[in-house]
VEXMAR-885969 format. One record per residue (C-alpha): residue in three letters; x negated, z, y; chain; residue number from 1. Coordinates in Angstrom, 3 decimals. Layout:
BEGIN
<node lumvo="Ala" X="X" Z="Z" Y="Y" sefi="A" balum="NUM"/>
...
# end
This chain:
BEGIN
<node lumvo="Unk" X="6.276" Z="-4.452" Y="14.012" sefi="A" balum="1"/>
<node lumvo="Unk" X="9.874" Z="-3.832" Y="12.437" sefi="A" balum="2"/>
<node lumvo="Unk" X="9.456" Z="-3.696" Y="9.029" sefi="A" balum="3"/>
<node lumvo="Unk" X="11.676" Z="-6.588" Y="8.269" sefi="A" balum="4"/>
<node lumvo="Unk" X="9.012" Z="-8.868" Y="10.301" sefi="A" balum="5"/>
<node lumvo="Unk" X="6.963" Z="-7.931" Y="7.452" sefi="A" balum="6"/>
<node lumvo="Unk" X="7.396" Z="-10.539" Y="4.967" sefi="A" balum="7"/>
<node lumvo="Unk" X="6.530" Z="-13.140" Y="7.732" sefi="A" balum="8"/>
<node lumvo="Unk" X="3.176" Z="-12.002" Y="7.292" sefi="A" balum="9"/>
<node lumvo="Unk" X="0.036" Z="-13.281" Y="4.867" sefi="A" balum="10"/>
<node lumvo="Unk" X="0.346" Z="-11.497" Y="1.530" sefi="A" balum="11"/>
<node lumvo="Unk" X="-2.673" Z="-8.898" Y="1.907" sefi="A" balum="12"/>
<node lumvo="Unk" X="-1.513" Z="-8.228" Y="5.695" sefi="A" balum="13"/>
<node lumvo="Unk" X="1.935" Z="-7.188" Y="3.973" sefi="A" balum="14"/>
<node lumvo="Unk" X="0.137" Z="-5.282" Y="1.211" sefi="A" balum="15"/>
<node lumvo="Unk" X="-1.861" Z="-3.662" Y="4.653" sefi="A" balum="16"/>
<node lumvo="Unk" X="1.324" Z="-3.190" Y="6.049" sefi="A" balum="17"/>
<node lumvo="Unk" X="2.941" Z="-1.398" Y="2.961" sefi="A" balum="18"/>
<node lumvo="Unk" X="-0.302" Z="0.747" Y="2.952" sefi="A" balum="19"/>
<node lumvo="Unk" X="0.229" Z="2.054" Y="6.499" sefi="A" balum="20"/>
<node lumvo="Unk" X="3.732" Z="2.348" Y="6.117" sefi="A" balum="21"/>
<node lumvo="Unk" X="2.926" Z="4.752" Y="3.173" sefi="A" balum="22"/>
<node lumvo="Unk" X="0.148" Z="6.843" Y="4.590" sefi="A" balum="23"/>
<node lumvo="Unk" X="3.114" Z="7.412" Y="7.489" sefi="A" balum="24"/>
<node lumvo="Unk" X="5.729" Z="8.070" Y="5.341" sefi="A" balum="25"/>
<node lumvo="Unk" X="3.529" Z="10.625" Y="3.386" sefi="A" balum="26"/>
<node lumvo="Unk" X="2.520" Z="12.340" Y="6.854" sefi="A" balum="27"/>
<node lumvo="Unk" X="6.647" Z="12.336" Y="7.473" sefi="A" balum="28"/>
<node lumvo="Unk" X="7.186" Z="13.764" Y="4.026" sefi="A" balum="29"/>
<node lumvo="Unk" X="4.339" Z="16.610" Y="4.142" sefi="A" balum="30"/>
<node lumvo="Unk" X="5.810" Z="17.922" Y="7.569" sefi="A" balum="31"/>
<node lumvo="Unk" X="9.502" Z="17.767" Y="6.188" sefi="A" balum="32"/>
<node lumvo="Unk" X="8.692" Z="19.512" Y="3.180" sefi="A" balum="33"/>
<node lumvo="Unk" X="6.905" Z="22.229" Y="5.381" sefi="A" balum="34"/>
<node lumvo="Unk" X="9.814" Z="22.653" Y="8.018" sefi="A" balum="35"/>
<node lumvo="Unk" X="11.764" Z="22.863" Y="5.088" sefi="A" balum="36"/>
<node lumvo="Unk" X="9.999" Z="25.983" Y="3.472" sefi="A" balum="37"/>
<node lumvo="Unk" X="10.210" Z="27.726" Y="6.812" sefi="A" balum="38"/>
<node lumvo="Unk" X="13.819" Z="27.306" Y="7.466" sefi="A" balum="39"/>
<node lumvo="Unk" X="14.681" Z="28.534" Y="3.814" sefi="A" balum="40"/>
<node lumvo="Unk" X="12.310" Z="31.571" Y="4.317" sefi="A" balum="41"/>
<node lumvo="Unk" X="14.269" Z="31.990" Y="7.213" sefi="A" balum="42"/>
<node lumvo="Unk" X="17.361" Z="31.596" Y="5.512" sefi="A" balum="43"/>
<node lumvo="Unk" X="16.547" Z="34.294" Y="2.837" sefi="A" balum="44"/>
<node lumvo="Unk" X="15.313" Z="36.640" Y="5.594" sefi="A" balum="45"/>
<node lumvo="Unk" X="18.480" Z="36.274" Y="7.780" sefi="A" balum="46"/>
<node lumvo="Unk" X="20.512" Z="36.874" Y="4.463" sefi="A" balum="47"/>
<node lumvo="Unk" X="18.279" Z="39.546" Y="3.696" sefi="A" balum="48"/>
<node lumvo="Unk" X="18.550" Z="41.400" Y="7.000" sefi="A" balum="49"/>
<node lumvo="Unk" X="22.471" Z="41.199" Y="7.288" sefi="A" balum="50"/>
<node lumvo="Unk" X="22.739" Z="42.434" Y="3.826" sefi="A" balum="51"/>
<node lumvo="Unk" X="20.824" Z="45.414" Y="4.430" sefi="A" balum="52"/>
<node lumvo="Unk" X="22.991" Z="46.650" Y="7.692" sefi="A" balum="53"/>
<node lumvo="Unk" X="26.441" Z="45.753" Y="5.934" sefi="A" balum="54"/>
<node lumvo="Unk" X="25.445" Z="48.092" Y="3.335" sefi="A" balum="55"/>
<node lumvo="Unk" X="23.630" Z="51.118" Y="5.917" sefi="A" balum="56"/>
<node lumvo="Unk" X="27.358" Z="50.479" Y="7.346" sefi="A" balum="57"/>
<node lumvo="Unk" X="28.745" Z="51.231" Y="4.155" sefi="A" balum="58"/>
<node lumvo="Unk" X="30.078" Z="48.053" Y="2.566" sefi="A" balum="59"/>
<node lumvo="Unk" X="29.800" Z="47.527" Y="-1.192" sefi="A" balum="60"/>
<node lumvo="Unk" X="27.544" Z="44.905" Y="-2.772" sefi="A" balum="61"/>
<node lumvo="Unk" X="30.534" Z="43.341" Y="-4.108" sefi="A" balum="62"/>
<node lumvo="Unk" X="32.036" Z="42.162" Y="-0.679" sefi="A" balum="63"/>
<node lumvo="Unk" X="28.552" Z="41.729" Y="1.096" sefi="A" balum="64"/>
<node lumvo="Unk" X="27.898" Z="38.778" Y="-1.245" sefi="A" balum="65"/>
<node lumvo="Unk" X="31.392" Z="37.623" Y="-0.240" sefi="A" balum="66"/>
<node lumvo="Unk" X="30.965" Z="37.616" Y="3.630" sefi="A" balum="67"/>
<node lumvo="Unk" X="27.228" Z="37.192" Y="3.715" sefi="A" balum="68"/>
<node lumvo="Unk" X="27.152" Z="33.347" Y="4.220" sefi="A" balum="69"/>
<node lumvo="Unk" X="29.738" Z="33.707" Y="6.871" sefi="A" balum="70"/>
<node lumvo="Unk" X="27.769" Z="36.007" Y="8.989" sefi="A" balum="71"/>
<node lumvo="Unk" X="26.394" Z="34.003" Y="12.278" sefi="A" balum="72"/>
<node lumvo="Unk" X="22.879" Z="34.431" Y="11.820" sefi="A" balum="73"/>
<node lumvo="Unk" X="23.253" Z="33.507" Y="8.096" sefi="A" balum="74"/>
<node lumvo="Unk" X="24.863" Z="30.787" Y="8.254" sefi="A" balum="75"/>
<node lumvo="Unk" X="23.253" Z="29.248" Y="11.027" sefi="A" balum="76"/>
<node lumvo="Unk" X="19.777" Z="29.467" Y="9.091" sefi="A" balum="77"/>
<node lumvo="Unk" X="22.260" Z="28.216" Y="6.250" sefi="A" balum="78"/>
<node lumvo="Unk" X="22.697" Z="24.993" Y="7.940" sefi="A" balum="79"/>
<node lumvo="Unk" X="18.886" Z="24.818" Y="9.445" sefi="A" balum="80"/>
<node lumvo="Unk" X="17.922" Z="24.610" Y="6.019" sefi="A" balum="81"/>
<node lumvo="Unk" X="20.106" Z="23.016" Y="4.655" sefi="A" balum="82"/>
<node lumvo="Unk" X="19.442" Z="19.931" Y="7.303" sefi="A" balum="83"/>
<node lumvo="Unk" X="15.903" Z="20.581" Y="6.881" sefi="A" balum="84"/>
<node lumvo="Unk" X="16.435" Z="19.686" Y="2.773" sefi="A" balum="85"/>
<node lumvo="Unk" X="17.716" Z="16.887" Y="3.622" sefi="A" balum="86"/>
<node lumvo="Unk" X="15.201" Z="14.984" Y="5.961" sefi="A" balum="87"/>
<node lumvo="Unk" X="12.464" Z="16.112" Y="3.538" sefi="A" balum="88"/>
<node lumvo="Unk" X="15.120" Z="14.754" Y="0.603" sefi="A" balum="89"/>
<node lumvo="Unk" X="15.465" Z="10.882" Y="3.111" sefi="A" balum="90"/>
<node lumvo="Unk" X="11.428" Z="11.253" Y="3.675" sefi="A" balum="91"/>
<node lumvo="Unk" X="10.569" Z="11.708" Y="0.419" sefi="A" balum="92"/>
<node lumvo="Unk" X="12.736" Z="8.640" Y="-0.447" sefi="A" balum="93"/>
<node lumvo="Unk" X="11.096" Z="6.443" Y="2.344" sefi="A" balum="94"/>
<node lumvo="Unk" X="8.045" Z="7.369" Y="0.697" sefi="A" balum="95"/>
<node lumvo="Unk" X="9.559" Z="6.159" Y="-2.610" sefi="A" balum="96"/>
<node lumvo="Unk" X="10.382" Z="2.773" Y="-1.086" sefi="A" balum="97"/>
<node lumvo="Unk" X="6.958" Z="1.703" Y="0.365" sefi="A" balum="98"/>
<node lumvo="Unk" X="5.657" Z="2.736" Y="-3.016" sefi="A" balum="99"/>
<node lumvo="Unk" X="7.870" Z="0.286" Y="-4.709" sefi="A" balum="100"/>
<node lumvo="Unk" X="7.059" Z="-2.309" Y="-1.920" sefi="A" balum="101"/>
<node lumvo="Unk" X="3.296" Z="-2.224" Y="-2.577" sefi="A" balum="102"/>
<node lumvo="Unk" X="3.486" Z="-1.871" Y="-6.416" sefi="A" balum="103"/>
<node lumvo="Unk" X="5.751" Z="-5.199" Y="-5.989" sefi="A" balum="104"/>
<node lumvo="Unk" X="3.771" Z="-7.177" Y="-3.142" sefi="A" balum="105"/>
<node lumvo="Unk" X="0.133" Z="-6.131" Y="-5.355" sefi="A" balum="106"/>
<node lumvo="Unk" X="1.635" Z="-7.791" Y="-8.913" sefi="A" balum="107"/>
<node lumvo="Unk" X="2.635" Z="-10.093" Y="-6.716" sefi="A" balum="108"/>
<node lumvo="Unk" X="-0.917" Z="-10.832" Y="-5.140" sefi="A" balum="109"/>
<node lumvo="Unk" X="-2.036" Z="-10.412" Y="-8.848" sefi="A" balum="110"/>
<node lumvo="Unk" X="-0.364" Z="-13.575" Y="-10.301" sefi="A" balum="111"/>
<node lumvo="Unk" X="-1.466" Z="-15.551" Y="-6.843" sefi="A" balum="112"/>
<node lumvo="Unk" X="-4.934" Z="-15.019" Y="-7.304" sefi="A" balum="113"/>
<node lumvo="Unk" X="-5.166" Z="-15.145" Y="-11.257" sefi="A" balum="114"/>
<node lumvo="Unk" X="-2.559" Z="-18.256" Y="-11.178" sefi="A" balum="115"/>
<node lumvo="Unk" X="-5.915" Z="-19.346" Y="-8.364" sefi="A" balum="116"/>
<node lumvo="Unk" X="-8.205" Z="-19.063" Y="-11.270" sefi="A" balum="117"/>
<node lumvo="Unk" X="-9.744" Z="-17.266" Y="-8.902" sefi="A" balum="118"/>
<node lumvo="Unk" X="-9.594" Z="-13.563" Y="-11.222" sefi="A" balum="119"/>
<node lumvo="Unk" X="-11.411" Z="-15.330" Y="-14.182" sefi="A" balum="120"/>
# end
């Protein structure tokens, strides 16, 4: 079901809905967030290793830290992880969303059933 078929549904299938939506989401965040630790280990490992044979080649700190980010492997892993930030970044705002939805749709199921009398 497409989430915007969502609101066609009974109140507690929506909250239901929201629920599974947010047990997915938090999957989707928790495997981001790993991929993104590993690309910017691997990041700060291909930085690491370039800067270590510019300088046994003779270069000077000074202009390593200059060309460093340009370097293939570097900036490869550079863009790896920085891509990787960001679909952890979009997950953990999907996450953030069906959060909102199913603080929203229970207040929502809250009034219903204590407008019901039902609560009392």
């Amino acid at each position: 079901m497409a989430p915007s078929e969502m609101y066609e549904l009974p109140l507690w299938e929506q909250i239901t809905f929201c629920l599974q939506m947010l047990d997915t989401a938090l999957l989707e965040c928790k495997s981001r967030g790993a991929a993104m630790v590993k690309a910017e280990a691997d990041y700060y490992t291909a930085k690491e290793r370039e800067s270590f044979e510019l300088l046994e080649a003779g270069y000077t700190n000074t202009y390593i830290q200059t060309v460093i980010k340009g370097r293939p492997k570097v900036s490869e892993a550079m863009t790896e992880y920085h891509a990787a930030q960001v679909e952890y970044e979009n997950a953990r705002e999907a996450r953030n969303v069906w959060k909102k939805k199913l603080d929203t749709l229970r207040e929502q199921y809250s009034r219903e059933w204590g407008q019901a009398g039902i609560g009392d």
